[in-house]
N, C-alpha and C positions, 0 to 999 in steps of 0.2 A: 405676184402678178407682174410679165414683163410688160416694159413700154414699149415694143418695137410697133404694136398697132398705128400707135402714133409718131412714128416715125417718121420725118419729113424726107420727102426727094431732095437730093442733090438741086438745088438753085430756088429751091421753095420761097428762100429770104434773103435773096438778093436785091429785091426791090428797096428801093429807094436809100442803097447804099454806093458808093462810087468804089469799084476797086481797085485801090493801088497797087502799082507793082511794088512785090520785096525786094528789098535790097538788102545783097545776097553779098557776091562779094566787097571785097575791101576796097577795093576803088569806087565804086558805085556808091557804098552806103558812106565812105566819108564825104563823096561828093554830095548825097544826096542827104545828107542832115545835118546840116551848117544850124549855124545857133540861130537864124532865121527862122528854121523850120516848126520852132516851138512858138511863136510869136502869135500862130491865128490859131493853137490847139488851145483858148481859151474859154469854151464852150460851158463855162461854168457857174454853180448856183447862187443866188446870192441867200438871202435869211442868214446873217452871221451868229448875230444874237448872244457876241461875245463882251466879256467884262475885260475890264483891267488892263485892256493895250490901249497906249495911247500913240501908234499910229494908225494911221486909215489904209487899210488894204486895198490891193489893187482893185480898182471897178472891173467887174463883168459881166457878163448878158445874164440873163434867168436860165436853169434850165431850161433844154429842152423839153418838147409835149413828148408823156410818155406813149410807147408805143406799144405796148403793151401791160401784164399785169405783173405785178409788183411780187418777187419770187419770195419775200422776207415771208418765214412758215410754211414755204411750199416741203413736202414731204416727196424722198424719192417715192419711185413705185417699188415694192418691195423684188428680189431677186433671189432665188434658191441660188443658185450661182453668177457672182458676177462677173463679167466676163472682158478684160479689160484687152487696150491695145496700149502699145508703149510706143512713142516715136520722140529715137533720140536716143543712142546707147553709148554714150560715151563716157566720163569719169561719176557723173553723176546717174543719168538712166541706165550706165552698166553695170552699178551698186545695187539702186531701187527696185532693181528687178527681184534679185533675192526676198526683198521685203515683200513684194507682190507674191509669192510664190511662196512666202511662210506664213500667205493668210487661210483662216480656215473658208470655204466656200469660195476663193476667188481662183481663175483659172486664165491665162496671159493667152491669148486667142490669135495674135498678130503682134506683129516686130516690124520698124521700119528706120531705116537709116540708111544713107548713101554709102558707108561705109562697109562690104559686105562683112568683110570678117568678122567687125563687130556682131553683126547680127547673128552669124551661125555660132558666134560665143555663145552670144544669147538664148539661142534659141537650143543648144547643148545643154544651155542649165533649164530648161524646160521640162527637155526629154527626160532628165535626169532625173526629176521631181515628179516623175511618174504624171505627167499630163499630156495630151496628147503634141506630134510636132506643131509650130504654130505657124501661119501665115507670116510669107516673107515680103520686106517690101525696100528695094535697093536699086531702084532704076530712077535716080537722080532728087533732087531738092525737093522735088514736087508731089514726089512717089506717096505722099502722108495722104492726101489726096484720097487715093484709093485707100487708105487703109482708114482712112474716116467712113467711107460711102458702105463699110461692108454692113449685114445684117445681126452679125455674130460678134457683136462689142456693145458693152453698155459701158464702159469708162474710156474714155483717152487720156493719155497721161503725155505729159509734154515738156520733155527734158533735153532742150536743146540753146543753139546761144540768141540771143537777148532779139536778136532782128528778127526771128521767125517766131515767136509768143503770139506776139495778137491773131497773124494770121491762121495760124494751126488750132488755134481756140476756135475761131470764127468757124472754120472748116470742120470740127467736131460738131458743135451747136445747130450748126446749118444741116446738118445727117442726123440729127436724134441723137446726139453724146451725150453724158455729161463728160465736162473737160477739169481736168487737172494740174495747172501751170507752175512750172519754177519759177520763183523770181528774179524779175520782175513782168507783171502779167502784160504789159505792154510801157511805152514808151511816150507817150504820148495824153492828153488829155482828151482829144476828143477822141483815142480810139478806146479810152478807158467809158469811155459816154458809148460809143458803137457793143461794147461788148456787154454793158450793164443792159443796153435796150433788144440786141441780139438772145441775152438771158432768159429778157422776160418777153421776147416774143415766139422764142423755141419753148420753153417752159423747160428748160435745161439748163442746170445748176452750173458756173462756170467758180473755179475756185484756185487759191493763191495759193500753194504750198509751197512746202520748206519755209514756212513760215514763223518758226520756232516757237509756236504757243503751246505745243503739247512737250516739254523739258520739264524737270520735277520740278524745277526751284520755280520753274513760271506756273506752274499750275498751281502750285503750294502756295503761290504769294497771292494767284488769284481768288483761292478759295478764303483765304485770309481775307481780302481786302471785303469778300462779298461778308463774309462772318462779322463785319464791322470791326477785326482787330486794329486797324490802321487810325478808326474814326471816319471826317468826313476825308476825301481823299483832295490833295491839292496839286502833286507836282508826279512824274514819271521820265523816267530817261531810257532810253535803248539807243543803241549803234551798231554798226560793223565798220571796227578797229582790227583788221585781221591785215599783216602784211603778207602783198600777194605780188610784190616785185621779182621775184624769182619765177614763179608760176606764171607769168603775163608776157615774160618773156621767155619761155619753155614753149617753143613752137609743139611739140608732141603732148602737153595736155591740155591745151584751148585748143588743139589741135588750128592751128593758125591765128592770126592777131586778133581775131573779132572783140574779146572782151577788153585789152589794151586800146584798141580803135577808140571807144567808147570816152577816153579822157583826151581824144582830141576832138569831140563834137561837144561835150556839156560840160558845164561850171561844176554841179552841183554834186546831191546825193544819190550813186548810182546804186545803189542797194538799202532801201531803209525797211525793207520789212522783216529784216531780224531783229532790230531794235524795235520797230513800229509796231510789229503784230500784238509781242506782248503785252507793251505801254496802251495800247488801244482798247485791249481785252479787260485791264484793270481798271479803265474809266468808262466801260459799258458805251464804248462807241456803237454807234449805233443802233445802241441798245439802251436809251435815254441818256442819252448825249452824243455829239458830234463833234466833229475839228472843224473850225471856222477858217484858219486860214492861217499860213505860214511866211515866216522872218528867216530868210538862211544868208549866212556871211562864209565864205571859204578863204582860207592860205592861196597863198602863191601857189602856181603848179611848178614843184622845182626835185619833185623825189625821182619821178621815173625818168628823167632826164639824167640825173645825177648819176641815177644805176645803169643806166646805159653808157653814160660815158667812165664809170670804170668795169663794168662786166660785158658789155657788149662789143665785138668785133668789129671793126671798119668796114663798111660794105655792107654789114646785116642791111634788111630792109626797113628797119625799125628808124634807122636814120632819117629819113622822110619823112616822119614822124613830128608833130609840133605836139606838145601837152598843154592843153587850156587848164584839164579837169584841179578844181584845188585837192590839192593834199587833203587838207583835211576841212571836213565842213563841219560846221555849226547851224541848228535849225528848233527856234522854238515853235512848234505850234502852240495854238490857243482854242480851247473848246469851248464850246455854246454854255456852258456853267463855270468857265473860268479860269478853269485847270488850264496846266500848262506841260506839255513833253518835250523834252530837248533830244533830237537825232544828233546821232554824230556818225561822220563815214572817213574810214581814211585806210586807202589801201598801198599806199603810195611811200611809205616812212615805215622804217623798224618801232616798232609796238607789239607787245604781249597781246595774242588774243583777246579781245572784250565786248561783249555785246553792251555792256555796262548794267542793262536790267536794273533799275530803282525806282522804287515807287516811295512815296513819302504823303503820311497825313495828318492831322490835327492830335495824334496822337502818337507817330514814331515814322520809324525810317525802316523798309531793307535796302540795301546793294548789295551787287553780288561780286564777284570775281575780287577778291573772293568773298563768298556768301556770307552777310553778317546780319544783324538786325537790333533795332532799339525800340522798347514799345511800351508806354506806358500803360497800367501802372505795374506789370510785373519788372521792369527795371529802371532803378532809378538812382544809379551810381555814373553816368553818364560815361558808361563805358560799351562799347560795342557786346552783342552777347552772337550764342552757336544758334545757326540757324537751324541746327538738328535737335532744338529744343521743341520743336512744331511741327513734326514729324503726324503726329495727328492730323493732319490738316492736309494730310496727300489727297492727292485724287484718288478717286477709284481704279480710275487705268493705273496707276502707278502702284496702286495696294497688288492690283491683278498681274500685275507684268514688273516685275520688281528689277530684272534684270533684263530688259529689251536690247537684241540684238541689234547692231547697222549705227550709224554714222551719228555725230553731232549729242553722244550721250544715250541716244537709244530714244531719241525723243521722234525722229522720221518712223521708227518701227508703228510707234506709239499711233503718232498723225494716221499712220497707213489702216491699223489695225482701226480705229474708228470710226475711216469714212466709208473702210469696207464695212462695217457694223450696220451703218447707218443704212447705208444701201442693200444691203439684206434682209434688213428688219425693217425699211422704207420709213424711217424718220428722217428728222428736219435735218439737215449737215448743222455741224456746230458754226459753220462759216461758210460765207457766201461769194455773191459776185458784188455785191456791195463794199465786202471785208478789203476784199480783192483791189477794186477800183481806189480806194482809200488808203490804203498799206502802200499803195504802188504810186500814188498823187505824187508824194517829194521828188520824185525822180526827174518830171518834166517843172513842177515849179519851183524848188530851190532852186533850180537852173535860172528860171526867170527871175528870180529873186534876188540873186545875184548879182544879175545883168543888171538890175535896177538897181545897185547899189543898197540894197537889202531890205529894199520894201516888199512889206507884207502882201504877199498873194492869198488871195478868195480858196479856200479849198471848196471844192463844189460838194453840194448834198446829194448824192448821187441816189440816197434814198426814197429821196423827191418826198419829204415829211414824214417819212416810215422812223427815221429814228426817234421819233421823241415817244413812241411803244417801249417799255421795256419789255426783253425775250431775252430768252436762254442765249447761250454762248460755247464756246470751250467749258465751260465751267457746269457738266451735263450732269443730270441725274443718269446712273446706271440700268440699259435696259434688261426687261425682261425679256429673255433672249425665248423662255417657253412662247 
């Protein structure tokens, strides 16, 4: 059964939201998001109800009254075919597309980016896959716009750079979407509040992807920790340790500074939900338990400096350039039963790939990179053992799809093939705008936390008391697809 019945007009929910202008280019948005700009996005909940810190987190308001109803168990409406738009086809939405287009029942209905040629790539590998040509949409920044408003899409997918996320979410939700964001879902805290109450007043699903929760070893570890192999569970680590100093300063795949921009407005962690996602999934955020609030300490900012003054030319633009963002951050959070995850981000310094991914509990240890595992009482030589010994313990998706095509290990094929699952057979998504809102928090408070010399910021409960329910997760039973 489709939603388009209930599909809302173009400005339906605009009330009682104020809209800002994007800021688009590079002049504009470093002028217009000085480290000021985070200061009044503190719109968040309190109920901590955390153990074991013994500093006192930043004060701040209650949530907001909800404004509408609470999406936690909302189920899509079911779709014979779903019918997605893509806006955004550059190194990432010019991959993702393949993945869309290797699902069974999904069919890419509209394309939009300013850049044409990108888009007639795109829309080449369409034709090519035997579906019909799709909607084109390349008459400037804005052009998403229209490709939100049409009738003939039930998904938007939104792969573009970091300043146009909130908006283009807002602009699917507001036309009857559901939307699909690359991280990070927004930048800010209260537009993380605008999209959570945007969610549940369209009654449209807004979600975090590339979120790295569907990887084997993270699904393997989670189905672990729910099996009680681990015990009670006490500590989790994830990060992105990935050096991206060559890439940031390759004007042709940012296709201009905008992601380097970004370490001269914020202290903090500008990417935590590759680490975050998993570590969240393992301690049933949101799913009885929450994160109370966050401690981040950062390095000097002295790497993208340093690469610039021996690889970069005299005159580049980049010289204008001042770098606040630290090298490398540090970020414990602390959850409503005690636990504790440490984020780490550093894109700035030579380091080996790491997400880091470890969970730890009253009973053993995994980390990964490389993947190893300790677990009582099958060992007890105090030596590391093969994580291929628990090979049992895969997921379903992963029993079924053992070899998944596309990027990051085959774990995006993974993500894609299940939320199209979900949307065809009209179940609950394994993740939300809740997940969303939450994976994405470090980004605007490590920054403040920072600023404050590392005191603990309030992470808001964006759930407004939904999480202390346990519900399913990533961690799904396999449907009956009859």
């Amino acid at each position: 059964m489709r939603e388009e019945n209930a599909t809302p007009k173009p400005g339906d929910f605009d009330d009682g939201y104020s809209r800002r202008s994007v800021l688009r280019s590079a002049g504009i948005a470093g002028a217009g998001l000085g480290l000021g700009a985070f200061g009044a996005s503190q719109a968040q909940a309190a109920d901590t109800g955390a153990a074991g810190s013994g500093a006192t987190a930043e004060a701040a308001p209650a949530a907001p009254p909800r404004r509408g109803r609470t999406m936690i168990g909302v189920p899509f409406g079911s779709h014979g075919t779903v019918r997605v738009g893509i806006v955004g086809l550059g190194n990432r939405g010019g991959s993702m597309i393949d993945l869309f287009l290797a699902q069974p029942g999904v069919q890419v209905t509209a394309l939009c980016d300013p850049v044409r040629d990108k888009v007639e790539r795109a829309a080449k590998k369409v034709t090519e896959a035997g579906q019909p040509a799709p909607a084109t949409y390349t008459k400037g920044d804005h052009d998403f716009e229209q490709l939100c408003a049409r009738n003939d899409i039930d998904f938007v997918y939104v792969a573009t750079p970091w300043d146009w996320h909130f908006e283009m979410a807002k602009s699917a939700m507001k036309n009857g979407k559901h939307v699909g964001v690359e991280c990070p879902v927004a930048m800010r805290v209260d537009e993380l509040w605008e999209l959570v109450d945007l969610s549940e007043r369209t009654r449209r699903h807004c979600m975090q992807l590339e979120n790295c929760a569907y990887g084997r070893n993270e699904m393997r570890v989670l189905r672990m920790a729910h099996a009680g192999l681990f015990g009670d569970l006490l500590h989790a680590a994830g990060a992105y340790n990935h050096d991206l100093r060559g890439l940031m300063f390759d004007p042709d795949y940012y296709e201009g500074p905008w992601r380097r921009l970004w370490h001269t407005r914020l202290l903090g962690d500008l990417y935590p939900n590759h680490g975050f996602g998993p570590a969240a999934n393992y301690m049933d955020v949101n799913r009885g338990d929450r994160v109370t609030h966050i401690a981040s300490f950062g390095t000097p900012a002295l790497g993208l400096a340093e690469y610039r003054e021996e690889r970069v030319p005299a005159g580049d633009p980049s010289w204008k350039e001042t770098y606040i963002g630290s090298d490398r951050t540090f970020s414990m959070v602390q959850t409503a039963r005690g636990r504790v995850i440490r984020l780490e981000h550093d894109v700035s310094t030579p380091h080996p790939y790491s997400r880091i991914n470890s969970l730890g509990g009253t009973r053993g240890v995994f980390e990964d990179y490389e993947p190893r595992i300790y677990l009582e009482p099958m060992h007890t030589d105090d030596q590391w053992h093969d994580f291929g010994e628990f090979a049992e313990y895969d997921h379903w998706l992963w029993k079924e799809h053992s070899n998944p095509p596309g990027g990051h290990g085959g774990m995006d094929y993974i993500m894609i093939f299940r939320l199209m699952q979900c949307m065809r057979l009209g179940l609950v998504p394994d993740f939300d705008v809740y997940d969303a809102a939450v994976w994405t928090a470090p980004v605007p408070l490590s920054h403040q936390s920072i600023k404050a010399g590392g005191r603990p910021q309030q992470i808001p409960d964006f759930t407004r008391g939904g999480w202390k329910d346990e519900r399913s997760g990533v961690d799904s039973e396999k449907p009956d697809e009859a």
